[in-house]
C-alpha angles and dihedrals in degrees: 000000000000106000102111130101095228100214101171080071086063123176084012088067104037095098102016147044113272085229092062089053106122120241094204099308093348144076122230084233089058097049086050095043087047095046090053093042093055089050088056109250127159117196132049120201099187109186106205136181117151113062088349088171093065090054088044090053100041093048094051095076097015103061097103087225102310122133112246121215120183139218121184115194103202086202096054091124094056107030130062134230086278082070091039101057087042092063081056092063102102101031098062121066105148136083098278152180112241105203129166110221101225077079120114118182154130119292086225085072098074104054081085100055092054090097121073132259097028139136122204114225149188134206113247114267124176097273108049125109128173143052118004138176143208116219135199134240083267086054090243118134125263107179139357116223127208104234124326106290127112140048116343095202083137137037115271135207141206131238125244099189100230122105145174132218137186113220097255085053088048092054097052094049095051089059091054098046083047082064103046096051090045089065090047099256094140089138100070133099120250087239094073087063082053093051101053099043089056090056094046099050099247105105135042130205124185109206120241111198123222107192095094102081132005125303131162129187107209120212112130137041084248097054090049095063092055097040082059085051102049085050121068124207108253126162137263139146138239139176114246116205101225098238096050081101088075105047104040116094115252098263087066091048103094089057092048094055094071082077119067110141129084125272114007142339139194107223125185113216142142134296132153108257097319113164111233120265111264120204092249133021113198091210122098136187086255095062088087097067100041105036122103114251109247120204110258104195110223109214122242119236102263091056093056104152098224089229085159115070116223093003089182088067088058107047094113088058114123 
């Protein structure tokens, strides 16, 4: 999902996606592109609005191999990701990984996500805001909540925003969006879709939890320093096309200049704890459908791994 303006980014975003905003040498796009690419699959939907061009031209010599479809939602400015999964409706068909692409995080996240109808979360820290969920003993969600307030007679957890969805699970959901757009409610989240087909049985959502290595949502100026903070610096190495210089938007420029010469050219720069490309990946997109689901123990509270240093100091993030 990559269709919003992302104003809270602002002037970051005045003249660029908030997908394409770096996170030290790198873009958040990138990270995500690279990530998907190292757990083997094989095919990108973006579904763009706001400076859809930049994106265009930045995946066109950034998809790692994967085959790019588009979506443009013309409404982008006035609807919300509830509109922009619906004009998705017709073009997946396939088990997939919804992911909103304001998200940083390590590759080693996703092993758990390769397995279909799951939800990666997060236990609750200070500065966290949002969706949450309450899980059962067998770590499926119970209930969606609408931000944070209320009685915490439970544990709650926090969304991630990446899912995954069986086909069967898919269908069902685009019936329900379908609905929801038909009565006009364009401005919703999607969650709120989720929500109600959990409570009403007719969806069901295994919980992944996050906690175990590093993962930022960037929405605000404020939230991209620390997310530069929480991510080191560690190498790895791509292979840059030469003409990618002529077709990035400015912020990227000063990482394309490192490749001048003709043909390719292997250049070592800086990503946060990516493992290194291998030459084959026996994961597939398909996986998802067919593999087995394996039990991802969410941690209780009192186990909360501290992946954020001097969380008091965070506590105004989001």
């Amino acid at each position: 999902m990559a269709a919003g303006k992302g104003s809270r980014l602002y002037p970051l975003t005045r003249d660029t996606p908030k997908c394409l905003t770096m996170v030290h040498e790198a873009s958040i796009l990138e990270r995500l592109v690279i990530n998907l690419k190292k757990q083997g699959f094989k095919r990108l939907v973006v579904v763009t609005g706001y400076q859809e061009k930049c994106i265009r031209d930045f995946l066109e010599t950034r998809s790692c191999g994967m085959t790019i479809d588009y979506i443009s939602s013309p409404l982008y400015a006035t609807t919300n990701n509830i509109y922009s999964l619906w004009m998705a409706r017709d073009i997946i068909n396939e088990p997939f990984l919804l992911i909103e692409s304001d998200l940083i995080f390590d590759v080693a996240l996703l092993d758990g996500m390769c397995s279909p109808d799951r939800i990666a979360v997060g236990c609750m820290q200070p500065w966290m805001n949002g969706s949450t969920v309450t899980a059962s003993g067998s770590h499926h969600v119970k209930k969606f909540q609408s931000g944070i307030a209320g009685p915490l007679d439970e544990i709650r957890y926090k969304t991630v925003n990446i899912y995954s969805f069986s086909l069967p699970s898919w269908n069902s959901i685009k019936e329900r969006l379908g609905q929801y757009i038909s009565a006009g409610k364009v401005n919703d989240y999607y969650e709120t879709v989720f929500a109600e087909m959990v409570s009403d049985g007719s969806l069901s959502l295994e919980t992944v939890s996050f906690d175990s290595k590093r993962w930022y949502e960037i929405d605000t100026v404020s939230d991209l320093e620390k997310a530069k903070r929480l991510f080191s610096e560690d190498k790895y190495e791509t292979i840059i096309p030469y003409n990618t210089t002529s077709k990035i938007s400015g912020i990227l420029k000063p990482f394309f200049l490192t490749s001048k010469k003709q043909g390719e050219k292997v250049v070592t720069r800086s990503l946060s704890g990516l493992r290194p490309l291998t030459q084959s990946n026996p994961l597939k997109l398909k996986s998802i459908y067919q593999a087995k689901t394996l039990k991802n123990e969410v941690p209780h509270q009192h186990h909360l791994r501290e992946i954020i240093p001097d969380a008091t100091q965070l506590q105004d993030s989001n």
